[in-house]
C-alpha positions as CSV (number, residue, x, y, z in Angstrom):
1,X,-9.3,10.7,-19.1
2,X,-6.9,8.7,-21.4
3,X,-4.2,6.5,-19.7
4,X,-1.7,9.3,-19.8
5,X,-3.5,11.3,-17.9
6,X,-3.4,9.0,-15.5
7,X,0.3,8.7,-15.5
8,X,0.8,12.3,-14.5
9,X,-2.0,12.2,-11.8
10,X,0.1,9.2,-9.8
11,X,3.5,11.1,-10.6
12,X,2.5,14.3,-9.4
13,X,1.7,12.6,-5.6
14,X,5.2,10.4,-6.1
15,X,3.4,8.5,-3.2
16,X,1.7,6.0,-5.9
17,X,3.5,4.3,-9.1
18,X,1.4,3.2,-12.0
19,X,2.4,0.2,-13.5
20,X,1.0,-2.4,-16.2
21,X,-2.3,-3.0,-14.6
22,X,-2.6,-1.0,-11.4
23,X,-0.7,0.5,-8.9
24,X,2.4,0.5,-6.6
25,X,3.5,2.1,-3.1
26,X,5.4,1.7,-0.4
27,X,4.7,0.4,3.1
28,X,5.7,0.5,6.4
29,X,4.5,-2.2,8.7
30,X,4.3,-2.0,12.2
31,X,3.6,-6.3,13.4
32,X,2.0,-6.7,17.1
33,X,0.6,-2.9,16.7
34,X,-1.9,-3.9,19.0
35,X,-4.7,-3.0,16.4
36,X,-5.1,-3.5,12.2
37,X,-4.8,-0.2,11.2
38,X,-4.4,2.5,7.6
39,X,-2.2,5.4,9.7
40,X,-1.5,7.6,6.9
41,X,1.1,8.7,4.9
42,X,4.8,9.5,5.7
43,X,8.3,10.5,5.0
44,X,11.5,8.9,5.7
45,X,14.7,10.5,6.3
46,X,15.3,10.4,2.3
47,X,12.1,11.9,1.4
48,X,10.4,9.3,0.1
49,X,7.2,8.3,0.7
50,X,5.1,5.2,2.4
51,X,1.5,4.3,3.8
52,X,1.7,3.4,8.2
53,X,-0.1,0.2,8.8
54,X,0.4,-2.0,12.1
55,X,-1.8,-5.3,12.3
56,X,-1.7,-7.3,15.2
57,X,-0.4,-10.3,13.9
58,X,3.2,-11.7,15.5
59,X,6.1,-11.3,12.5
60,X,6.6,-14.7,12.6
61,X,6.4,-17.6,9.5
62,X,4.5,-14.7,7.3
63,X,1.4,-14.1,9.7
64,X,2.2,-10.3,9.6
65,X,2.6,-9.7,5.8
66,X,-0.8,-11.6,5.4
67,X,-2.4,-9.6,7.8
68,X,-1.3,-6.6,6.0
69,X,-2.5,-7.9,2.4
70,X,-6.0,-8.9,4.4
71,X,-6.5,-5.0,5.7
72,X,-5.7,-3.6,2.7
73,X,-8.1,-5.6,0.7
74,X,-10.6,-4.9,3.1
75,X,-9.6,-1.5,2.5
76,X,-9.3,-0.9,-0.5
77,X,-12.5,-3.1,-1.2
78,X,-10.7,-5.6,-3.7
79,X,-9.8,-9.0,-3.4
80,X,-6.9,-10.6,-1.5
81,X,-5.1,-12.1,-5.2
82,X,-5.0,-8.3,-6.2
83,X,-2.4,-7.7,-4.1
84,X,1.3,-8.7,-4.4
85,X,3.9,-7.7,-1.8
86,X,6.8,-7.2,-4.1
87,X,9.5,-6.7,-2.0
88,X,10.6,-6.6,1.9
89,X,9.2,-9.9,3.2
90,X,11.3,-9.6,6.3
91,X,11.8,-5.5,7.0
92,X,9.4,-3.2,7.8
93,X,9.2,-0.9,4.9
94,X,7.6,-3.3,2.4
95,X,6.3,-2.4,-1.6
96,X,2.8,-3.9,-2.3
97,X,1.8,-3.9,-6.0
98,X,-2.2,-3.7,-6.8
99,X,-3.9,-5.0,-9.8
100,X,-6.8,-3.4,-11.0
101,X,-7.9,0.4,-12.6
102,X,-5.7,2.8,-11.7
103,X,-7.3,5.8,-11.4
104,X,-9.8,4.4,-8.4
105,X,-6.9,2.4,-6.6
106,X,-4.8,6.1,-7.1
107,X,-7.9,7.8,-5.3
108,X,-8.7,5.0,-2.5
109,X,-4.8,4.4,-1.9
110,X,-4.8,8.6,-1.4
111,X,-8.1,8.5,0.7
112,X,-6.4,5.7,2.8
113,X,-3.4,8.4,3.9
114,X,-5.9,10.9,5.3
115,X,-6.8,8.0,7.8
């Protein structure tokens, strides 16, 4: 499957962006969820959409945002410098970049939603 191909696969889902050298989503974060925790997949109210996650970490001096980056290495079974959070230190609806093939981070990323 040529890189292309792989282009239209994450655009058809508009749930995953390729970029450069991986992928790119959106987030929403849910600190002192009681649990660490994939949810699933959702819509907002302007139809776009994001990943659920809640970690138990306070959202306090960054502990939640590296709680978040921790699970979804785990996750996703990469390491921790794979994963950028691009944007929305301080809100809950965050976009998380991922380094790495993106066909298998387009598939894992999907598998995560069905959580």
């Amino acid at each position: 499957m040529g890189r292309g191909a792989h282009r239209l696969l994450l655009n058809v889902t508009e749930r995953i962006r390729a970029i450069a050298r991986g992928v790119q989503f959106r987030i929403r974060l849910t600190p002192k969820g009681g649990r660490d925790a994939i949810e699933g997949w959702a819509t907002d109210a302007n139809g776009k959409s994001h990943l659920k996650a809640r970690v138990r970490a306070a959202p306090e001096d960054g502990k939640a945002n590296a709680a978040l980056l921790a699970l979804l290495a785990k996750e996703l079974d990469i390491a921790k410098s794979a994963l950028v959070l691009v944007n929305g230190q301080t809100s809950r609806l965050k976009t998380v970049s991922v380094t790495g093939d993106t066909a298998r981070l387009a598939v894992q990323l999907e598998k995560l939603g069905e959580a």
